[in-house]
PAKEGU-322998 format. One record per residue (C-alpha): residue number from 1; chain; x, y, z. Coordinates in nm, 4 decimals. Layout:
// residues N
+-----+------+----------+----------+----------+
: pos : unit :       xx :       yy :       zz :
+-----+------+----------+----------+----------+
: NUM :    A :        X :        Y :        Z :
...
+-----+------+----------+----------+----------+
***
This chain:
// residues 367
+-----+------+----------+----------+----------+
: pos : unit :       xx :       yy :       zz :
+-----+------+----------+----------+----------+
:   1 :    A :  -1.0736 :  -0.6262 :   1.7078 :
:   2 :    A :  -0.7658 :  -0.3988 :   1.8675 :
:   3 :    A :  -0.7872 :  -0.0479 :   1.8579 :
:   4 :    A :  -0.4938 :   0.1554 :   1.8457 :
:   5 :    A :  -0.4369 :   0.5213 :   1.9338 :
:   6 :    A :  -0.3356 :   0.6879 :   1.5895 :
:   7 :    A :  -0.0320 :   0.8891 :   1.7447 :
:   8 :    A :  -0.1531 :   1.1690 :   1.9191 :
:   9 :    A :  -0.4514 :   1.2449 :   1.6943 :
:  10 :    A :  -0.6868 :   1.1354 :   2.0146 :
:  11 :    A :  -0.8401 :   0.8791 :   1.7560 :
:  12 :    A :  -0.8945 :   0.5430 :   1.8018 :
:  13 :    A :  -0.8562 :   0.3610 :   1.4911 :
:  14 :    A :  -0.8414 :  -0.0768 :   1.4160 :
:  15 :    A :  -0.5469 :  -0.2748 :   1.3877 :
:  16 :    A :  -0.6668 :  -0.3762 :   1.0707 :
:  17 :    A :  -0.7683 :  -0.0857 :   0.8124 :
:  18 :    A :  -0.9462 :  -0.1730 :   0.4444 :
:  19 :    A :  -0.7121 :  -0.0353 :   0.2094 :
:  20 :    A :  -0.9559 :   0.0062 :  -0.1137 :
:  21 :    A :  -0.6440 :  -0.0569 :  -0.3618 :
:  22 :    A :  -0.7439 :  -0.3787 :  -0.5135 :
:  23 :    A :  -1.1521 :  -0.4062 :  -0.5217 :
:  24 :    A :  -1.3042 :  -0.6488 :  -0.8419 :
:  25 :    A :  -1.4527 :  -0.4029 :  -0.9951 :
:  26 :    A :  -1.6494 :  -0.6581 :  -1.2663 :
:  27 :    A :  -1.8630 :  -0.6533 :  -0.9762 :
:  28 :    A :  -2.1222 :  -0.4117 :  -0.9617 :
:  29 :    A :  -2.0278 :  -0.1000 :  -0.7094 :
:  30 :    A :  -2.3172 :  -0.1733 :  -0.4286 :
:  31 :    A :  -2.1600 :  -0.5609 :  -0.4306 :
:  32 :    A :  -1.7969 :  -0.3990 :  -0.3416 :
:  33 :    A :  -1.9889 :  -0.1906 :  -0.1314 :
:  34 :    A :  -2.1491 :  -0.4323 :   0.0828 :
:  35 :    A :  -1.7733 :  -0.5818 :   0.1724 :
:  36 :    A :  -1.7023 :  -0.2722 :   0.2933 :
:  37 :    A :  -2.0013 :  -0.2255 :   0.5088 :
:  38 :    A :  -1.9223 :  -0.6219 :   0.6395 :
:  39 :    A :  -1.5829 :  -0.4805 :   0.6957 :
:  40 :    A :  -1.7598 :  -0.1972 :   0.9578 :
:  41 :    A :  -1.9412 :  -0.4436 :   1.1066 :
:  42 :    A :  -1.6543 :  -0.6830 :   1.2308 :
:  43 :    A :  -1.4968 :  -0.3643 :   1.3680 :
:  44 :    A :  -1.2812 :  -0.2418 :   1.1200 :
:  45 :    A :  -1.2613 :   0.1578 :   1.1681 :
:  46 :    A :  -1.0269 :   0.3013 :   0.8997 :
:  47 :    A :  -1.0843 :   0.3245 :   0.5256 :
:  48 :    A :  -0.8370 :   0.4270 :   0.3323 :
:  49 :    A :  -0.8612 :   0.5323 :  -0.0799 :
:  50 :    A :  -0.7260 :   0.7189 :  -0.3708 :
:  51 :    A :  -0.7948 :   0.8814 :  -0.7174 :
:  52 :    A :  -0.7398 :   0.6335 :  -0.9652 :
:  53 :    A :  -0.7553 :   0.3286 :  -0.7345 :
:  54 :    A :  -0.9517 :   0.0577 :  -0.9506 :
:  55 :    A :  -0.9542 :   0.2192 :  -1.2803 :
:  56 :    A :  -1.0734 :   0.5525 :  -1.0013 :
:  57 :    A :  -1.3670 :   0.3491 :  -0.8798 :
:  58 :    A :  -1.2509 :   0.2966 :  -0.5408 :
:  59 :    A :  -1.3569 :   0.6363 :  -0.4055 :
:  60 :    A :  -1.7061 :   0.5759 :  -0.5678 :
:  61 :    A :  -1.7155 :   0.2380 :  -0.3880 :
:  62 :    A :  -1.6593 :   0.3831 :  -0.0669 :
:  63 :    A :  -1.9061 :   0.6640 :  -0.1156 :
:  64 :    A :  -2.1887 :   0.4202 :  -0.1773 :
:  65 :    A :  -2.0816 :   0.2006 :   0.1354 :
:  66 :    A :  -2.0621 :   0.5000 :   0.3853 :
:  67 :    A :  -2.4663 :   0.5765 :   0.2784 :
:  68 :    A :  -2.5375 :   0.3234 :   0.5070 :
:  69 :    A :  -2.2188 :   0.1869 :   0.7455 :
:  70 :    A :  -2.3464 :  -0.0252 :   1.0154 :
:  71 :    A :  -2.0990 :   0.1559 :   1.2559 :
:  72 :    A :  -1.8451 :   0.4606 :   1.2899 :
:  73 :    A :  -1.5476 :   0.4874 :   1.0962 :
:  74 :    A :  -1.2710 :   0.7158 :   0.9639 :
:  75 :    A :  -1.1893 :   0.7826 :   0.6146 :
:  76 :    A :  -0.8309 :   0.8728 :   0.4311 :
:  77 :    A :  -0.8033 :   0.9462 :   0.0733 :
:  78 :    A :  -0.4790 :   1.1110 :  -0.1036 :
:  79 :    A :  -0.3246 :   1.3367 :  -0.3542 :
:  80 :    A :   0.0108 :   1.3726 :  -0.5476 :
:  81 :    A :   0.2213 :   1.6918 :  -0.4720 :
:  82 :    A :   0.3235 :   1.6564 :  -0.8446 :
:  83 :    A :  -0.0401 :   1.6399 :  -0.9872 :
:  84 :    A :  -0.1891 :   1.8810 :  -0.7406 :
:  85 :    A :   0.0854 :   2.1369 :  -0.6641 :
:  86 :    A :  -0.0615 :   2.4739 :  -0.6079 :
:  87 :    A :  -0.2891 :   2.5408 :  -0.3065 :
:  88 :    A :  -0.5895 :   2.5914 :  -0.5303 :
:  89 :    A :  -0.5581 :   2.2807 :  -0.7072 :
:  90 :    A :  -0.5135 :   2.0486 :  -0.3620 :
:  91 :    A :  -0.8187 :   2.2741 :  -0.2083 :
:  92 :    A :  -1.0068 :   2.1545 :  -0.5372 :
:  93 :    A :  -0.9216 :   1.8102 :  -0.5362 :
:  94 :    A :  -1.0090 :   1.7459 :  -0.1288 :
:  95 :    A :  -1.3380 :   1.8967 :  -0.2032 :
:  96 :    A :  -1.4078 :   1.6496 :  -0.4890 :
:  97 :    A :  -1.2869 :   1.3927 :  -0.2980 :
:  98 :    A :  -1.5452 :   1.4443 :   0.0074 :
:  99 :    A :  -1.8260 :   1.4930 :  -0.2718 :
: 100 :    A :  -1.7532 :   1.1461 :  -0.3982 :
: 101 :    A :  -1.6858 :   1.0071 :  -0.0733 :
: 102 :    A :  -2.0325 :   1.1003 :   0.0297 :
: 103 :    A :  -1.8685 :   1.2317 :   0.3979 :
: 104 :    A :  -1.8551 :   1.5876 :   0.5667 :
: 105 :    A :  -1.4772 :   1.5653 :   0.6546 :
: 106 :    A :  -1.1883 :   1.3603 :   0.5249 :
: 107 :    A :  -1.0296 :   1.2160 :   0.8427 :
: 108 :    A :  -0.6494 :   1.1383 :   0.7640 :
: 109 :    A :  -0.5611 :   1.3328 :   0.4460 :
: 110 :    A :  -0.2202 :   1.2024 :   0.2629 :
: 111 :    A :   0.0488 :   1.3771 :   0.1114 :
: 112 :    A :   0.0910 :   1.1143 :  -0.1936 :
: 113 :    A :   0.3494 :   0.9121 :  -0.2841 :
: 114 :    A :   0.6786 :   1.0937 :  -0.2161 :
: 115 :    A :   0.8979 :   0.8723 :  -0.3812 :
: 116 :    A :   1.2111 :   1.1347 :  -0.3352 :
: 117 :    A :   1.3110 :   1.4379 :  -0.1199 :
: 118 :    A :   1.1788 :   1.6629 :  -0.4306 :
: 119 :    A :   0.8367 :   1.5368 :  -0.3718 :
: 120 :    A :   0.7891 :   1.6643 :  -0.0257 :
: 121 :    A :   0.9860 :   1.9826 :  -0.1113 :
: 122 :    A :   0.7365 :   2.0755 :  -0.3958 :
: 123 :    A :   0.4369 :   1.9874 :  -0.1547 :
: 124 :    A :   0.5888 :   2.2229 :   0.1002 :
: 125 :    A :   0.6763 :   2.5135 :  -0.1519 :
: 126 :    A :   0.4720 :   2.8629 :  -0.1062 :
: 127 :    A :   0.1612 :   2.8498 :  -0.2534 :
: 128 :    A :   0.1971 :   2.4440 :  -0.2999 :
: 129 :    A :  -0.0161 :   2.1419 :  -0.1911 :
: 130 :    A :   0.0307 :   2.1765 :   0.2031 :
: 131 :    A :  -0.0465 :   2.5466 :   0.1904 :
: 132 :    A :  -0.3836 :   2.4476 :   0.0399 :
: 133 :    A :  -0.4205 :   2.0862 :   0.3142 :
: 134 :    A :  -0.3694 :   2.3821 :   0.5968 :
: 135 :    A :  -0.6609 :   2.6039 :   0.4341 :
: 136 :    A :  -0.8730 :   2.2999 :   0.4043 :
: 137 :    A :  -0.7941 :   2.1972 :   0.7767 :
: 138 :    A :  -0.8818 :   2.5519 :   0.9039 :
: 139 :    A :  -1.2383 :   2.5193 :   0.7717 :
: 140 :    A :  -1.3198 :   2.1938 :   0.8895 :
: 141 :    A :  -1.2613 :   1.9539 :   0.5442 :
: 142 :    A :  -0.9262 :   1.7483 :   0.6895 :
: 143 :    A :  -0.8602 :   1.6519 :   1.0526 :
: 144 :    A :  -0.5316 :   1.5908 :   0.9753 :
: 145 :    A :  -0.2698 :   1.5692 :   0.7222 :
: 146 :    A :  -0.0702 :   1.2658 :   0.7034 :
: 147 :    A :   0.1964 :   1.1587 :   0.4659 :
: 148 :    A :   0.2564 :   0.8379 :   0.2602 :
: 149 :    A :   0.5738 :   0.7381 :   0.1336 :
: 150 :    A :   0.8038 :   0.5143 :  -0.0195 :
: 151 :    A :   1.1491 :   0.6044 :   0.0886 :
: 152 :    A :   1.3950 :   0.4976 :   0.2996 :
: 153 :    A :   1.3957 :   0.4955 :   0.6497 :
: 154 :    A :   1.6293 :   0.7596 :   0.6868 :
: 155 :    A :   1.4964 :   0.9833 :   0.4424 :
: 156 :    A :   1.1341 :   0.9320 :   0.6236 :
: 157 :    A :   1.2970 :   1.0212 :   0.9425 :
: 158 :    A :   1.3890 :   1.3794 :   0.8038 :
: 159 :    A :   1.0307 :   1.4472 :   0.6773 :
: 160 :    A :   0.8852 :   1.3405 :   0.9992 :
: 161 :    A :   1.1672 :   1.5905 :   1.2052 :
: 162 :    A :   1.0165 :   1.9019 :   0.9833 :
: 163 :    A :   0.6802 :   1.8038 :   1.2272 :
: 164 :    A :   0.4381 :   1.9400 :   0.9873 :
: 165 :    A :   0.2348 :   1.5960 :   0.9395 :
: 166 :    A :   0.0480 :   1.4117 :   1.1931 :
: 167 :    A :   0.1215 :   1.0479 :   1.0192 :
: 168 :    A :   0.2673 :   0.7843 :   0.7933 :
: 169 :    A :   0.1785 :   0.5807 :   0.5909 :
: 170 :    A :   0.4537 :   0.3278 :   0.4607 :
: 171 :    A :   0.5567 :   0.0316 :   0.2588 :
: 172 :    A :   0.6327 :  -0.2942 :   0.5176 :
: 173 :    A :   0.5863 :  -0.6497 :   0.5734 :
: 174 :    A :   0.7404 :  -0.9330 :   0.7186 :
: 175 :    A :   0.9787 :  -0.9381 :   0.4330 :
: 176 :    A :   1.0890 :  -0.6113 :   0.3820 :
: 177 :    A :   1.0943 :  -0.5165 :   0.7639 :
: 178 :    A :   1.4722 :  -0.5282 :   0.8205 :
: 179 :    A :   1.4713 :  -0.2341 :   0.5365 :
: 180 :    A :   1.2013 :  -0.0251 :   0.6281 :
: 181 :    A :   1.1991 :  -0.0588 :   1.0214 :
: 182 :    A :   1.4040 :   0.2620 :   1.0678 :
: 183 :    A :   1.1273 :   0.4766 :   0.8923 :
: 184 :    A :   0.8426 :   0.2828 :   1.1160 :
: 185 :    A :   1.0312 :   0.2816 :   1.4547 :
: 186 :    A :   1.1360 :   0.6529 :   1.3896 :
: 187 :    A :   0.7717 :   0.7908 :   1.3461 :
: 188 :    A :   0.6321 :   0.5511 :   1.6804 :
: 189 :    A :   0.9297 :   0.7389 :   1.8749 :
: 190 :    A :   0.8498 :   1.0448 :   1.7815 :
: 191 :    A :   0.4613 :   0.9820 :   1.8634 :
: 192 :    A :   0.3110 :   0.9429 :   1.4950 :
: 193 :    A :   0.0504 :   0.7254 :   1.3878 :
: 194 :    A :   0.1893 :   0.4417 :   1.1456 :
: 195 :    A :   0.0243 :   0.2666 :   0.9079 :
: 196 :    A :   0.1195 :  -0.0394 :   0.7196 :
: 197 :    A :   0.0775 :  -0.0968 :   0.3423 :
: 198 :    A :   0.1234 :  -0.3993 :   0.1658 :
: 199 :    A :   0.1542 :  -0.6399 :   0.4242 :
: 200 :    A :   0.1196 :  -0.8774 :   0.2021 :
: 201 :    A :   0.3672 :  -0.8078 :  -0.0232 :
: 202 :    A :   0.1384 :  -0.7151 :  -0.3088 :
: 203 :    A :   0.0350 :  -1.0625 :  -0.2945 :
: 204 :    A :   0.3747 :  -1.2178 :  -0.3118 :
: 205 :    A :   0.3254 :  -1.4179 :   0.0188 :
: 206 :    A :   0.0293 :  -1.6028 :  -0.0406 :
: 207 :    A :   0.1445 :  -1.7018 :  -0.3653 :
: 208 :    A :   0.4544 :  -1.8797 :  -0.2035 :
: 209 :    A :   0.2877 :  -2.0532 :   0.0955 :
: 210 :    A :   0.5240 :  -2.3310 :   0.0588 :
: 211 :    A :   0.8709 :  -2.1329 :  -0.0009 :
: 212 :    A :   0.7640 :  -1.9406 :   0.3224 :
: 213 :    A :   0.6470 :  -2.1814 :   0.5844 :
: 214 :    A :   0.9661 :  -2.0654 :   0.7869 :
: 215 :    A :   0.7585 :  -1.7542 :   0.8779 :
: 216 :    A :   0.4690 :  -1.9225 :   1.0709 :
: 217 :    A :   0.4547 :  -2.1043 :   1.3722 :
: 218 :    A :   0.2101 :  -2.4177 :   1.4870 :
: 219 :    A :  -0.0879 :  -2.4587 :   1.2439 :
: 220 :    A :  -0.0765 :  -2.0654 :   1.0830 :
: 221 :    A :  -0.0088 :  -2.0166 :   0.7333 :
: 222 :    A :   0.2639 :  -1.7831 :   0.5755 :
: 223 :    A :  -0.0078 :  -1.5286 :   0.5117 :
: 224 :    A :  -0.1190 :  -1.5232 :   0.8049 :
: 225 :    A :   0.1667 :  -1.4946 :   1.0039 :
: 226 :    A :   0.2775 :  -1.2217 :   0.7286 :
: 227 :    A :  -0.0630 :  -1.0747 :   0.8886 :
: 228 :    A :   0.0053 :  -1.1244 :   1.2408 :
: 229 :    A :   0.3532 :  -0.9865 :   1.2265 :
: 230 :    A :   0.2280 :  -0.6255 :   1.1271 :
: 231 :    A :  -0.1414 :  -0.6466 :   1.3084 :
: 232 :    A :   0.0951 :  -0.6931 :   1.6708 :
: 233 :    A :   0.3206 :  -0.5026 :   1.5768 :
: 234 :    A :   0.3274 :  -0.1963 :   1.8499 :
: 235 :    A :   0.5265 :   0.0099 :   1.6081 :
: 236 :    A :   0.2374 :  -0.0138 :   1.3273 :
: 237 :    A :  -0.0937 :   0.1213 :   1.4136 :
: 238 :    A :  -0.2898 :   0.0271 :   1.1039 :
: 239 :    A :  -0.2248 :  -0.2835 :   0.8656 :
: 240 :    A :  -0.3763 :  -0.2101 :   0.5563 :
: 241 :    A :  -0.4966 :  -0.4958 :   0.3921 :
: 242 :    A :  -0.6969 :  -0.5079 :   0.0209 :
: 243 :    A :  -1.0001 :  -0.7142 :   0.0787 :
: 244 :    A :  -1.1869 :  -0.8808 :  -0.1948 :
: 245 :    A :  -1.4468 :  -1.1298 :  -0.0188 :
: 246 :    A :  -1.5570 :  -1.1661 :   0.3097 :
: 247 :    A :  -1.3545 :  -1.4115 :   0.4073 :
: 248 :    A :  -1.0455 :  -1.2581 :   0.3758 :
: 249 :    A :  -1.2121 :  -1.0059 :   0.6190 :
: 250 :    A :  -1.3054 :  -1.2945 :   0.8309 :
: 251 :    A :  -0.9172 :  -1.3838 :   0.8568 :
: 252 :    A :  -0.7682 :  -1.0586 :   0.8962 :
: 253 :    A :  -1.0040 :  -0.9698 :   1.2222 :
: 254 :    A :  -0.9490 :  -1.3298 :   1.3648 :
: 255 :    A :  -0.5664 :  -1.2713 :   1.3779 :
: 256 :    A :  -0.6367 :  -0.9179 :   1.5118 :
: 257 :    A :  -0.8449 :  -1.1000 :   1.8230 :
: 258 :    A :  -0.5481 :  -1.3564 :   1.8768 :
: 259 :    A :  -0.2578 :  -1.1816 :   1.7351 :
: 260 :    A :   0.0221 :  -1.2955 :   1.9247 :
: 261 :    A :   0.3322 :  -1.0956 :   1.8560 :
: 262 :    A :   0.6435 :  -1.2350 :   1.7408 :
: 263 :    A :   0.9147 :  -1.3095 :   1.9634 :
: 264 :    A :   1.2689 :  -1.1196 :   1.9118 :
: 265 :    A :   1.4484 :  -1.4864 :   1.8683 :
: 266 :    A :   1.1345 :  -1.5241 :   1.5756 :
: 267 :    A :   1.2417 :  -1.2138 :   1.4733 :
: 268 :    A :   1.6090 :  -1.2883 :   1.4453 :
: 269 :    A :   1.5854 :  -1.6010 :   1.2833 :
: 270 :    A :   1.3293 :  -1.3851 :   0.9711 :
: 271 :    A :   1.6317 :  -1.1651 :   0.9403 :
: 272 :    A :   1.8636 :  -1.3955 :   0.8964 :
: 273 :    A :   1.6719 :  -1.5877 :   0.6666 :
: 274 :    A :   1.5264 :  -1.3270 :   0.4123 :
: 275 :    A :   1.7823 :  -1.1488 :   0.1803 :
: 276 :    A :   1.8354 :  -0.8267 :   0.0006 :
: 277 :    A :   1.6250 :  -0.9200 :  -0.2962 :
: 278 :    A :   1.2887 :  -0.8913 :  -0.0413 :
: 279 :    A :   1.3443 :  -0.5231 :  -0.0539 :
: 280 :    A :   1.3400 :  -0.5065 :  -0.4240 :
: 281 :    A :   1.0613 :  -0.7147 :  -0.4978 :
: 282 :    A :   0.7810 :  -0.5501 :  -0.6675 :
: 283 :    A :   0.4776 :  -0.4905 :  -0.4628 :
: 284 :    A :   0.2463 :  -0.4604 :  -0.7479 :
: 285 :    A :   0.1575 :  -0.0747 :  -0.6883 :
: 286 :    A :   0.0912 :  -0.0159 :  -0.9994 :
: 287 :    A :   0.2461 :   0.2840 :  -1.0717 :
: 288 :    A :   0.4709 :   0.2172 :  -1.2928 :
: 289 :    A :   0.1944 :   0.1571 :  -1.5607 :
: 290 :    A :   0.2377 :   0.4420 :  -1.7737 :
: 291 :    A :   0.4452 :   0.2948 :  -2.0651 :
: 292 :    A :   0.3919 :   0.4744 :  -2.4096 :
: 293 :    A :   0.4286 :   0.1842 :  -2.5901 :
: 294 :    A :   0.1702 :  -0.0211 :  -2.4039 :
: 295 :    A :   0.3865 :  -0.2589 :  -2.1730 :
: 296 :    A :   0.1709 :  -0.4418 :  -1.9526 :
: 297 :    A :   0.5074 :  -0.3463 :  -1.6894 :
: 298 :    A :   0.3394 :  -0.4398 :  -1.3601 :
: 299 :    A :   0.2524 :  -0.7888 :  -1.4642 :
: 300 :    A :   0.6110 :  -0.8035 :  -1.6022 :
: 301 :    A :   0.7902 :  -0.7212 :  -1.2750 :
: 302 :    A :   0.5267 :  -0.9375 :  -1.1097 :
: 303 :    A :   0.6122 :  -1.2119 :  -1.2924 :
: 304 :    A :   1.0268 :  -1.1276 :  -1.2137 :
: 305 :    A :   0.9246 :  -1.1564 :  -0.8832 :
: 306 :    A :   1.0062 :  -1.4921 :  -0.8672 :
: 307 :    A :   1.3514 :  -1.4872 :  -1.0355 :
: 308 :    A :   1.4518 :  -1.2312 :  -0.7998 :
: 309 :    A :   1.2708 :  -1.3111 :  -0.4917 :
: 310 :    A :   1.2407 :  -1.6552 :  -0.4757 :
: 311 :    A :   1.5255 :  -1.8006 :  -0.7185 :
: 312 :    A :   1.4073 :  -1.9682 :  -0.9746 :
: 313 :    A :   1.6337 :  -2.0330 :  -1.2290 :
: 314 :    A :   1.6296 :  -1.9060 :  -1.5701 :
: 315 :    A :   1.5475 :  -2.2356 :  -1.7257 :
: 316 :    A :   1.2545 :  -2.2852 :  -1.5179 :
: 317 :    A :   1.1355 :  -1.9005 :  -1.5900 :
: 318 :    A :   1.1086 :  -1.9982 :  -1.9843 :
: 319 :    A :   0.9321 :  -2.3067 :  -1.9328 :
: 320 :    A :   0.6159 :  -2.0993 :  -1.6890 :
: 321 :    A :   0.6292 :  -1.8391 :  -1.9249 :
: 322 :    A :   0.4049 :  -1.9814 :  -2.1495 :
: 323 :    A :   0.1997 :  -2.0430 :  -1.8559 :
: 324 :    A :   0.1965 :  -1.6673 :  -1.7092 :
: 325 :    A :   0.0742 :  -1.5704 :  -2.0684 :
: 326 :    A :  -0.2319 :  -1.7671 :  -2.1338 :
: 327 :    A :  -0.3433 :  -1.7816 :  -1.7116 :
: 328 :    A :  -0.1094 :  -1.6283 :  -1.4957 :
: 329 :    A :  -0.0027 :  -1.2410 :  -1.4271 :
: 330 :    A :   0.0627 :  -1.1864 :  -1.8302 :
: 331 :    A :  -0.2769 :  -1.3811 :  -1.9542 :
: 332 :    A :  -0.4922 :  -1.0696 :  -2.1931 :
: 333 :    A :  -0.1804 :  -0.8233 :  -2.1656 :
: 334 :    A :  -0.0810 :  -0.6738 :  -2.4432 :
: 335 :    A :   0.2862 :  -0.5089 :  -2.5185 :
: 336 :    A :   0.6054 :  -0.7518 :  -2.5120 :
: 337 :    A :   0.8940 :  -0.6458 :  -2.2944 :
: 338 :    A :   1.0929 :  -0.6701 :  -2.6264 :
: 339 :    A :   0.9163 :  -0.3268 :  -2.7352 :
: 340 :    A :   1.0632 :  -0.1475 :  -2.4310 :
: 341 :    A :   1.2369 :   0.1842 :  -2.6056 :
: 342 :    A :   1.4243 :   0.2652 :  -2.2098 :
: 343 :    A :   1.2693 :   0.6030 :  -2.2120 :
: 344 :    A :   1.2330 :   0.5031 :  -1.8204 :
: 345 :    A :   0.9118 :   0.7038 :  -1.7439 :
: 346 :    A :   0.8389 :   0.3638 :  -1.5674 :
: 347 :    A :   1.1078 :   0.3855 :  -1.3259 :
: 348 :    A :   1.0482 :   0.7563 :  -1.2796 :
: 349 :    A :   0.7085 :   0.6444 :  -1.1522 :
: 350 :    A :   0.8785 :   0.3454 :  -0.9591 :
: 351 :    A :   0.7972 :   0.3601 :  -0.5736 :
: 352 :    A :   1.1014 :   0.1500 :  -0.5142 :
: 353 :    A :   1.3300 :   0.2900 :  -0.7982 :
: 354 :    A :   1.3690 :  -0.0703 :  -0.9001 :
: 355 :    A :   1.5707 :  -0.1084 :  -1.2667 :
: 356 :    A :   1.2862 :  -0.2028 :  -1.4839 :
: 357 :    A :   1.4194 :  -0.1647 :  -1.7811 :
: 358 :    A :   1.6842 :  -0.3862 :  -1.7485 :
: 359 :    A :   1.4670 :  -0.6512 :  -1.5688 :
: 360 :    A :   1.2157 :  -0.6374 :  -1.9207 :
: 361 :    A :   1.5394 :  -0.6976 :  -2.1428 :
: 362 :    A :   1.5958 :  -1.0186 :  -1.9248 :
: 363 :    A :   1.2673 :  -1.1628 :  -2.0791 :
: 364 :    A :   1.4257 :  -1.1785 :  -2.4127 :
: 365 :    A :   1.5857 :  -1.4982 :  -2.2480 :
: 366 :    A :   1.2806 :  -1.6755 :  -2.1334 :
: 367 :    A :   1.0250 :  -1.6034 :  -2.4662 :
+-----+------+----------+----------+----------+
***
C-alpha cells in the first residue's frame, strides 16, 4: 500500500481510503463489518462516513468494525452546515457521531456538502457550525476540520484561501478531471490534504468497460485504470472507493502497489477524448432523493446517464427502458418521471446543479 502525507496534518494516511457510501446493507452489520476490518488488514488507513449513509447504517457499520481492527486507522465522518448550523447543534452531532463510531476522537471532521458559496458562509457565521468544530477541536473530539465539496474549482480555491480548514474532500475521476483539476491542484499547492470521491464515477465506468477501453493501457481494464489514475495521482492523497466484497478491496490495493502514473501524452489524449457531458453526468450521490411525490430521481438520472454520457440515441433509450424497469437501475422503484410537479427541491439538493427536471420530462419520450 502507499501512504501519503495528508497535507500538513503530520498524518500518514493510504492511497486508497474505504469510503462507507455504498455498503449492502441486506447483509447483517458484523458481515459489512468484517470487509472493513479486511480492508485494515491490507493496509488501508482512512475510513471515511456520514449520517444517513446506507439508510444511516454506515456509521453503525463502522462502529462495530473498529471493536476489533486488526491495525491503526483514522476515521472521518461529516455534517451539513444547513442541518447543523448553530455551534450547539454541530457540538451535539460530533459527539453522537463518536458514540456510534465507537472511537475517542474523530480524525478528519467535514464541513458537508457545500454545494454553493452560501453553504460555507452559513457554516462560518457567529455562533454557526465551525464555531462549534473549533470548540470540539479545543477539547480533544476532532483533530482537524476538513471540508467536502462539490463546486467548482475556482470557487474551492476561495474557500481554501480563507485557511480555516485543514482539507478537501472533492468530486474527481478520470472523467471529470479536466473540470475539477483546478480545485485539486489548488489545495496540493497550497499544502492541503486531498481526497478523491467517486473515482469511479458513481459506478458509471465499470458499467461501460467497452465504451472506455481508450482509458487503459496493456492488459488493465477501464476501472482500473479509472483507479490508477487517481491512486498515482500526486495531487490526490486519498481515493475513496465504496467497497462491497473483498475483492474489490483486493483490486484497489493491488493497483495502489503497482500504480504507475499516467503519462502527460496519456493525459492529453483523455482530454481530448472525453467531452463536456462527463462533467454533468450524475454520480449517483444520492442527494437529490427527496422528491414529495415519490420519484425514484437517482435511478432516473442514472439511467440518463447514458443518453448524456455515452450517446445513445433516443430510439435505443425506449427500447432498454423496459429493461431498466423490471432489472436494471428502475427495477422495484416506484414514482414515474411523468408525476414530476418541477417544484425543484431535487435540484436544490443537486451536488452538480444538473437540470433534473427537464432531464425527467425527456422520459415521456422513451415510456
Amino acid at each position: 500500500m502507499i501512504y501519503k502525507e495528508y497535507g500538513i496534518t503530520g498524518k500518514k494516511v493510504s492511497a486508497v481510503g474505504f469510503g462507507g457510501m455504498r455498503f449492502d446493507i441486506t447483509k447483517p452489520i458484523e458481515e459489512n463489518a468484517e470487509i472493513v476490518r479486511y480492508a485494515n488488514k491490507m493496509g488501508i488507513n482512512y475510513f471515511d462516513t456520514a449520517p444517513n449513509y446506507c439508510e444511516d447504517q454506515s456509521e453503525d457499520i463502522f462502529g462495530e468494525a473498529f471493536k476489533d481492527m486488526p491495525g491503526a486507522f483514522y476515521v472521518s465522518t461529516k455534517g451539513m452546515p444547513t442541518e447543523f448550523d448553530t455551534a450547539e447543534k454541530a457540538i451535539a452531532q460530533v459527539k453522537k457521531s463518536i458514540e456510534r463510531l465507537g472511537v475517542e476522537k474523530i480524525d478528519f471532521y467535514h464541513i458537508w456538502c457545500i454545494r454553493k458559496k452560501e453553504h460555507y458562509e452559513l457554516a462560518m457565521q457567529p455562533g454557526g457550525q465551525y464555531e462549534g468544530l473549533l470548540k470540539c477541536k479545543e477539547e480533544g473530539l476532532i483533530d482537524h476540520i476538513v471540508l467536502s465539496s462539490h463546486q467548482t474549482g475556482n470557487e474551492v480555491k476561495e474557500i481554501l484561501e480563507d485557511k480555516k480548514i485543514d482539507g478537501v474532500l472533492l468530486g474527481v475521476n478520470i472523467l471529470n478531471f479536466p473540470y475539477r483539476w483546478e480545485g485539486v491542484q489548488t489545495a496540493y499547492d497550497m499544502g492541503y490534504g486531498v481526497v478523491a470521491m467517486n473515482p469511479l464515477s458513481g459506478g458509471a465506468i465499470p458499467g461501460h468497460e467497452e465504451e472506455l477501453a481508450f482509458l487503459t493501457e496493456g492488459e488493465e481494464t477501464a476501472t482500473e485504470a479509472a483507479l490508477r489514475f487517481v491512486i498515482s495521482a500526486p495531487q490526490i492523497t486519498v481515493a475513496l472507493n465504496g467497497f462491497t466484497t473483498k475483492e474489490h478491496i483486493d483490486m484497489a490495493c493491488r493497483i495502489a502497489d503497482e500504480a504507475t502514473p499516467f503519462t502527460a501524452e496519456k493525459i492529453e489524449a483523455i482530454q481530448t477524448k472525453v467531452g463536456s457531458a462527463m462533467n454533468e453526468a450524475c454520480t449517483g450521490c444520492g442527494y437529490c432523493d427527496k422528491c414529495p411525490k415519490g420519484i425514484a430521481v437517482p435511478s432516473f438520472m442514472q439511467y440518463y446517464n447514458e443518453k448524456h454520457v455515452f450517446h445513445v440515441t433516443d430510439e435505443k433509450m425506449k427500447d432498454q427502458i423496459g429493461g431498466a424497469y423490471e432489472w436494471g437501475v428502475l427495477a422495484g422503484k416506484k414514482g414515474q418521471a411523468s408525476q414530476c410537479i418541477e417544484c425543484g427541491i431535487c435540484e436544490e439538493e443537486c451536488t452538480q446543479h444538473l437540470p433534473i427536471v427537464e432531464r425527467l420530462k425527456e422520459f415521456d419520450k422513451w415510456s
